[in-house]
N, C-alpha and C positions, 0 to 999 in steps of 0.2 A: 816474336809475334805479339802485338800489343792486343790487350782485351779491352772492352768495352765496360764503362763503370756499372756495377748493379745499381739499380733501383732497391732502396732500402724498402724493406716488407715490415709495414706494422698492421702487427698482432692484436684487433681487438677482443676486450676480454667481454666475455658471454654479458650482458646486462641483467640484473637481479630481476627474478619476477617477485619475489615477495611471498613464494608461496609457503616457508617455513616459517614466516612471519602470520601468516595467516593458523596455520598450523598449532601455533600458540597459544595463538590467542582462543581457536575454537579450546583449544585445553581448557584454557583460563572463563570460558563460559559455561562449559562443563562442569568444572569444580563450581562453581558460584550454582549452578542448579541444583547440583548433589547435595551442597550445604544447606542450599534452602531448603531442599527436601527432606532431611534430618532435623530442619528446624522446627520444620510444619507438625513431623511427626512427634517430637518431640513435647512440643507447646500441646499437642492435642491428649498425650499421653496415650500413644500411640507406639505398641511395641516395631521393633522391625522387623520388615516382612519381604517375604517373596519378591512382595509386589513391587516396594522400594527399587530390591536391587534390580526387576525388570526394564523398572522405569528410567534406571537411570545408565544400564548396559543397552537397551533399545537408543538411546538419547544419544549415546559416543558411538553406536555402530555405523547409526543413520548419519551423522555426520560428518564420521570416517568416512564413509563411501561417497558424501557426497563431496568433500577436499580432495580423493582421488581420482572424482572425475574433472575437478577443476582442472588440478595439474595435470592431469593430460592433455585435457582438451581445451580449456583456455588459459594456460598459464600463465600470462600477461593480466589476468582481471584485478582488479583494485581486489589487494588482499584484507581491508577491514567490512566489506560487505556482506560475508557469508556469516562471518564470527558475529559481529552485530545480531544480525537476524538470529542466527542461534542461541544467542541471549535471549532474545525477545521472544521465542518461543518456550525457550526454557522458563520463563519466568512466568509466561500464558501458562506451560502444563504445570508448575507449583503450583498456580492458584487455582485451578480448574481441580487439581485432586484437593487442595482445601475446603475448597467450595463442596467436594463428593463429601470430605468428613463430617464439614458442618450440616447439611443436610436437612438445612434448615423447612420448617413447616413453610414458609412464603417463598419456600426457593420456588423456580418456575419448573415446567417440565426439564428443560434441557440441563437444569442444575440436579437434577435427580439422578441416582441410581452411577453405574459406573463412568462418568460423562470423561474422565481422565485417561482409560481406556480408549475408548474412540478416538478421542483426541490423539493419542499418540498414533495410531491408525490411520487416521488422515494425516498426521506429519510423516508417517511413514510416504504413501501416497503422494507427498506436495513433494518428499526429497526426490522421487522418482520422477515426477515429471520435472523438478527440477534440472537435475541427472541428466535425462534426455533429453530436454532443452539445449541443454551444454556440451550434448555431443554431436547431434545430425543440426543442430542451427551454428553450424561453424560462419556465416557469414549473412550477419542482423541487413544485409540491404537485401537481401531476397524477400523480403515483407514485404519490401516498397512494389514488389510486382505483384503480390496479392494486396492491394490497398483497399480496392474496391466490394472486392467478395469480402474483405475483416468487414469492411463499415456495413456489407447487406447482411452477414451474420449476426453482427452484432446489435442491426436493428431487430431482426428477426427474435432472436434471445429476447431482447426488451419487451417485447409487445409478445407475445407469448402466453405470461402468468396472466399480461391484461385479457386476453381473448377466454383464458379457460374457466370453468365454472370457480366459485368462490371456495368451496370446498376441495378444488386439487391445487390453488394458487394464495389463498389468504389464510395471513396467520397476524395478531397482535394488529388487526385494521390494517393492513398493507396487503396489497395483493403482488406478491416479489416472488413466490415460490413455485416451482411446479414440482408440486406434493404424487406421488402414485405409493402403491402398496410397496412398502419396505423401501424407497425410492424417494430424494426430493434434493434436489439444488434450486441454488440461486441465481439464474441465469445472469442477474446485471453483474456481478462481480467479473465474468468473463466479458462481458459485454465492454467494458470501461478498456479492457486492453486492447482488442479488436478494434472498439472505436478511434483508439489514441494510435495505432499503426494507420488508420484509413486519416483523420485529421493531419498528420506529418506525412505521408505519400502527398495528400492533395494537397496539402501547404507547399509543398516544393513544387509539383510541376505543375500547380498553377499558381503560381506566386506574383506573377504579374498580376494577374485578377486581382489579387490583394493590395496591393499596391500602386493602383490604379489610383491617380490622385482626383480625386474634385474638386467643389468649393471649397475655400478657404474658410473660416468661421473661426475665431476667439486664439486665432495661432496654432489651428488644427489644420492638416487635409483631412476632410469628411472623404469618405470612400463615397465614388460613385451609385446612384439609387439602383441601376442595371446588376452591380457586385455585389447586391446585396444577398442575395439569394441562400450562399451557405448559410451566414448567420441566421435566416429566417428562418429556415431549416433545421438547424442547431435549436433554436430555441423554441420553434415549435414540438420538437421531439422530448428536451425538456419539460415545457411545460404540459406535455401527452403523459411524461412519467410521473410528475406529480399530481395532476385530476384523474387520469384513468386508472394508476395503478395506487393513489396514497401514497407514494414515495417519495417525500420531499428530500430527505441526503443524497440517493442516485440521481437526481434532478439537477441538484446543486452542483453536485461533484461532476458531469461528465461536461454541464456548462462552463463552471468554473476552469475546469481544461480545457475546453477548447479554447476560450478567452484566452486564456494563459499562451497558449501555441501560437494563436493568432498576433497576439505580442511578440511572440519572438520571433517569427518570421515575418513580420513587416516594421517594429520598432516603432508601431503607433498608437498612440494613446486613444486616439478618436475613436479603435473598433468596439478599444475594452470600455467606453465610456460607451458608446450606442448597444453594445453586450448588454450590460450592467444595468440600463435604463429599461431596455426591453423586458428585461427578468425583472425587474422591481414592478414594472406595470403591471407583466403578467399572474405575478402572487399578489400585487393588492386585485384583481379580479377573481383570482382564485378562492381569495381570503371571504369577500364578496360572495359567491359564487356555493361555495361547499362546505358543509359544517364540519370535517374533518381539518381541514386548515384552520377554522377557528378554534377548533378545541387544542390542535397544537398551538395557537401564539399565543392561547390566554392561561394556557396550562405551563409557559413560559414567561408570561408578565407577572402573575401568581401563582405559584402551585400552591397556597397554602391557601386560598381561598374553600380548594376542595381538599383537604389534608389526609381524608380517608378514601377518597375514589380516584376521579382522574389527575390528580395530581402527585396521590401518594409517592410512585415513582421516583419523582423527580425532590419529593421530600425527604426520604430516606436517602437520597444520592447525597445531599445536601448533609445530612448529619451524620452520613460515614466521613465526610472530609473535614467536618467540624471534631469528629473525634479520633480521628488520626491524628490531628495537632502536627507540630514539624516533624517529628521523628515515627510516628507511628505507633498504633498499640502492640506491634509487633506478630510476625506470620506464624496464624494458629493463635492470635490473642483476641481477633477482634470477631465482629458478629458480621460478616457481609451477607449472610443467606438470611439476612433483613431486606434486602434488596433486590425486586424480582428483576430477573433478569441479569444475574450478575456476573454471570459464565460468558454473555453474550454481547449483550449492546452497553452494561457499565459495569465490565471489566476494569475499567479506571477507577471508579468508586471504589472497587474493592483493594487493589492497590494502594487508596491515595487512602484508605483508612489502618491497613495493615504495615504499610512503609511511609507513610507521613510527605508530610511535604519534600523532606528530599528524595527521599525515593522516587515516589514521583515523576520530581524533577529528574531525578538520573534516568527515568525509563525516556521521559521527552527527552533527554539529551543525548540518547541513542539512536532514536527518530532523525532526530537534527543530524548526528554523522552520517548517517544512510542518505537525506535529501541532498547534505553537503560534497557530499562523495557523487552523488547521483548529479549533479548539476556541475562539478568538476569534470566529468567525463561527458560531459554535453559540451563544454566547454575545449576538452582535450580529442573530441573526435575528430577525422576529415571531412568526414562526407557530411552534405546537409539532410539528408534525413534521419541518419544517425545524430546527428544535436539534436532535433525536434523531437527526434524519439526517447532519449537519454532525459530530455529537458521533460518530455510529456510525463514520464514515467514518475520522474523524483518528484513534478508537479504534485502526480495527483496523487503522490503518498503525503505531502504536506496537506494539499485541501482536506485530505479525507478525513487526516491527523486533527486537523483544525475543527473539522466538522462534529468528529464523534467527542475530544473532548472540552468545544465549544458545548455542545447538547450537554454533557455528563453536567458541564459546572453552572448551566444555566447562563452562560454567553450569548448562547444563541438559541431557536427553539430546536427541541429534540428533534434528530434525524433516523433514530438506530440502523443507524453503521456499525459496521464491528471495526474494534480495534485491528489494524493488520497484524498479524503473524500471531497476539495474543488470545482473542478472543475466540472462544468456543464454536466450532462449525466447518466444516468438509470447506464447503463451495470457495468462503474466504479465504482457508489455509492453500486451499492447489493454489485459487487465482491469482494471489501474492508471490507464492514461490515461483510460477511460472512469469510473472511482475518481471522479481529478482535475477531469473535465469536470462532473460531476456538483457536487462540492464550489466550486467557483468559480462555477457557477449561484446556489447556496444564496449565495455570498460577495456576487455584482452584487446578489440581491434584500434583501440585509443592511443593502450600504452605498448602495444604489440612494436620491437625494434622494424624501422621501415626494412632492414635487410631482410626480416620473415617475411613481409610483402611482398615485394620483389627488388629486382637485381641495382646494383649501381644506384644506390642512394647519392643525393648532393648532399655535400658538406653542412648546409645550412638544413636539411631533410635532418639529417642523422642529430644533429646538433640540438635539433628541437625533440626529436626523441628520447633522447638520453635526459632532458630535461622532463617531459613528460614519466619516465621510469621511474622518476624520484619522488615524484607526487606520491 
């Protein structure tokens, strides 16, 4: 009785997610905290306390917990995204309790009193909605079916702090907050992610709109005068957040994303040039217009003209980075509670005085692997509003990056933005990590094996993933 030949069975072997690699490295940002925190205490001659070891056993639980919810639930996520981030906060709460020691007389309110406390508190709170981000948002295209109600939330939240009296919404000439008893977030912080889910739903299914060609003009298609409509919209929202609320950074920043997306989903230069033009006219009218614009660009062409009033700011910004020098006076050596506002909107100041130039540089080059990872995985997703979203995301952590320390170094004029993950504040720290949770969702379903997907991948499917796992 002859048999029929087997079909040889090959065994592929399980694909690496990286998550011991991640693992790692959260150790290795760990210890970099801890050290700094001994060093702070040390330089300030500062015995060791309770507090220390709270600080720094709260710091490895919260991000135990939050590596185990990766590994559960998205194992496939780019494993230098978490550790990153946990750097950058670690290095926010080092200086946020330096900033508590120095305690300086010019500190501002929120550099007063236990402000290192809190902060851990709310990093508590951002690992948690983190967490659960990571675990009931198993699949980032169910956004695309709330696109509509993010963008009316998200306008709602904006306009908000503008409607309520001055007293429950303004703080430092901005009116961003809604302030009540024992109670106050930042609404636009949440607002920017909502909007950037509603800008990437409506960029896909209507993306003909967009790409509707017109006149020709200079080796451009000009988009149709009928298409034009989002972008008016965009930019009149815009410029509503910086005349009615004084907020020129959230102005900047939610425009500059949408430009950005718009780019990407049509591949044409003409929007971001009629974008761009639109926002220039409407800040020299503004400028024109309202004396708070003017005291921001002249307080940015000279701060030294006013050296003790409205300029001081930006001049003490200016000579914590003249005397940090390349290396720094080193953390616990220098005077940053010369700087109001230093826990907050120039959290870079105080860095770029205490760690010098490189330092510095090394916190921007940890920015840079988050955007660069953030824009690989926009790059490595399937679906299109997964890239728009991935691309929206890493976007506007660069613009903002640019923006806050553009402002810090006199680049550009002051916006006060906070630093992400570093700077001192509830609203920043959720809206970020919830940012992040969202981006390493898009990251697991990028490099996720197509056989976790579904059944009978093609050779050239499977072939592209295995390449994608190595990234």
């Amino acid at each position: 009785m002859s048999t029929a030949p087997q079909a040889a069975v090959t065994v592929v072997p399980p694909m690496p997610n990286r998550r011991n690699a991640e693992l790692v490295l959260l150790a290795f940002a760990g210890i970099i905290t801890t050290v700094a925190l001994l060093i702070v205490e040390a330089n300030q001659e500062q015995g060791l306390s309770w507090d220390l070891l709270q600080y720094a056993v709260a710091y490895l639980a919260l991000f135990t917990g939050a590596h185990l919810a990766v590994r559960r639930f998205a194992p496939y996520a780019d494993p230098l995204l978490l550790p990153v981030v946990a750097l950058l906060n670690g290095l926010g709460l080092v200086m946020i309790h330096r900033l508590d020691l120095a305690a300086g007389p010019l500190a501002s309110g929120a550099a007063r009193g236990p402000s290192a406390n809190q902060q851990m508190l709310w990093t508590l709170v951002g690992v948690v909605a983190f967490s659960l981000v990571i675990i009931f948002l198993r699949d980032h295209r169910v956004l695309a079916r709330y696109g509509y109600i993010c963008g009316l939330t998200g306008l709602v939240l904006l306009l908000i702090p503008a409607l309520l009296p001055s007293q429950y919404s303004e703080q430092g000439g901005a009116k961003i907050w809604i302030r009540l008893p024992g109670f106050s977030i930042q609404p636009a912080e949440f607002s920017k992610i909502l909007l950037l889910i509603f800008f990437a739903a409506v960029l896909v299914s209507k993306r003909s709109l967009f790409t509707s060609a017109g006149k020709h003009v200079l080796g451009m298609n000009l988009p149709r005068p009928r298409d034009l409509a989002p972008l008016l919209a965009a930019w009149v929202a815009s410029i509503g957040v910086m005349v009615f609320e004084k907020d020129l950074g959230t102005s900047l920043l939610l425009y500059a994303s949408f430009l950005v997306l718009v780019y990407i989903a049509t591949d044409r230069i003409s929007w971001v040039l009629l974008g761009l033009t639109l926002f220039a006219a409407g800040s020299v009218v503004a400028y024109f217009a309202f004396s708070h614009v003017q005291t921001r660009v002249q307080n940015w062409l000279d701060p030294f003209a006013d050296p003790d009033g409205a300029g001081y700011q930006m001049v003490q910004s200016l000579f914590s980075f003249a005397t940090g020098g390349i290396f720094g006076t080193g953390l616990g050596n220098g005077q940053p509670g010369t700087v109001p506002a230093a826990s907050t909107d120039f959290i870079i100041a105080a860095i770029g005085e205490e760690l010098g130039l490189v330092g510095f540089a090394g916190v921007l080059m940890l920015y840079t692997i988050l955007i660069v990872r953030g824009m690989r995985t926009a790059i490595a997703v399937r679906d299109s509003f997964g890239k728009l979203l991935a691309a929206g995301l890493a976007s506007t952590l660069a613009i903002q990056l640019f923006i806050v320390v553009g402002g810090v170094t006199k680049l550009i004029p002051l916006t006060g933005l906070t630093t992400p993950w570093m700077s001192y504040g509830g609203s920043s720290l959720l809206a970020n990590y919830v940012l992040l949770a969202i981006l390493m969702v898009i990251s697991h379903s990028a490099r996720r094996p197509i056989s976790d997907a579904g059944p009978n991948p093609t050779p050239i499917a499977a072939a592209k993933t295995e390449v994608i796992s190595k990234v």
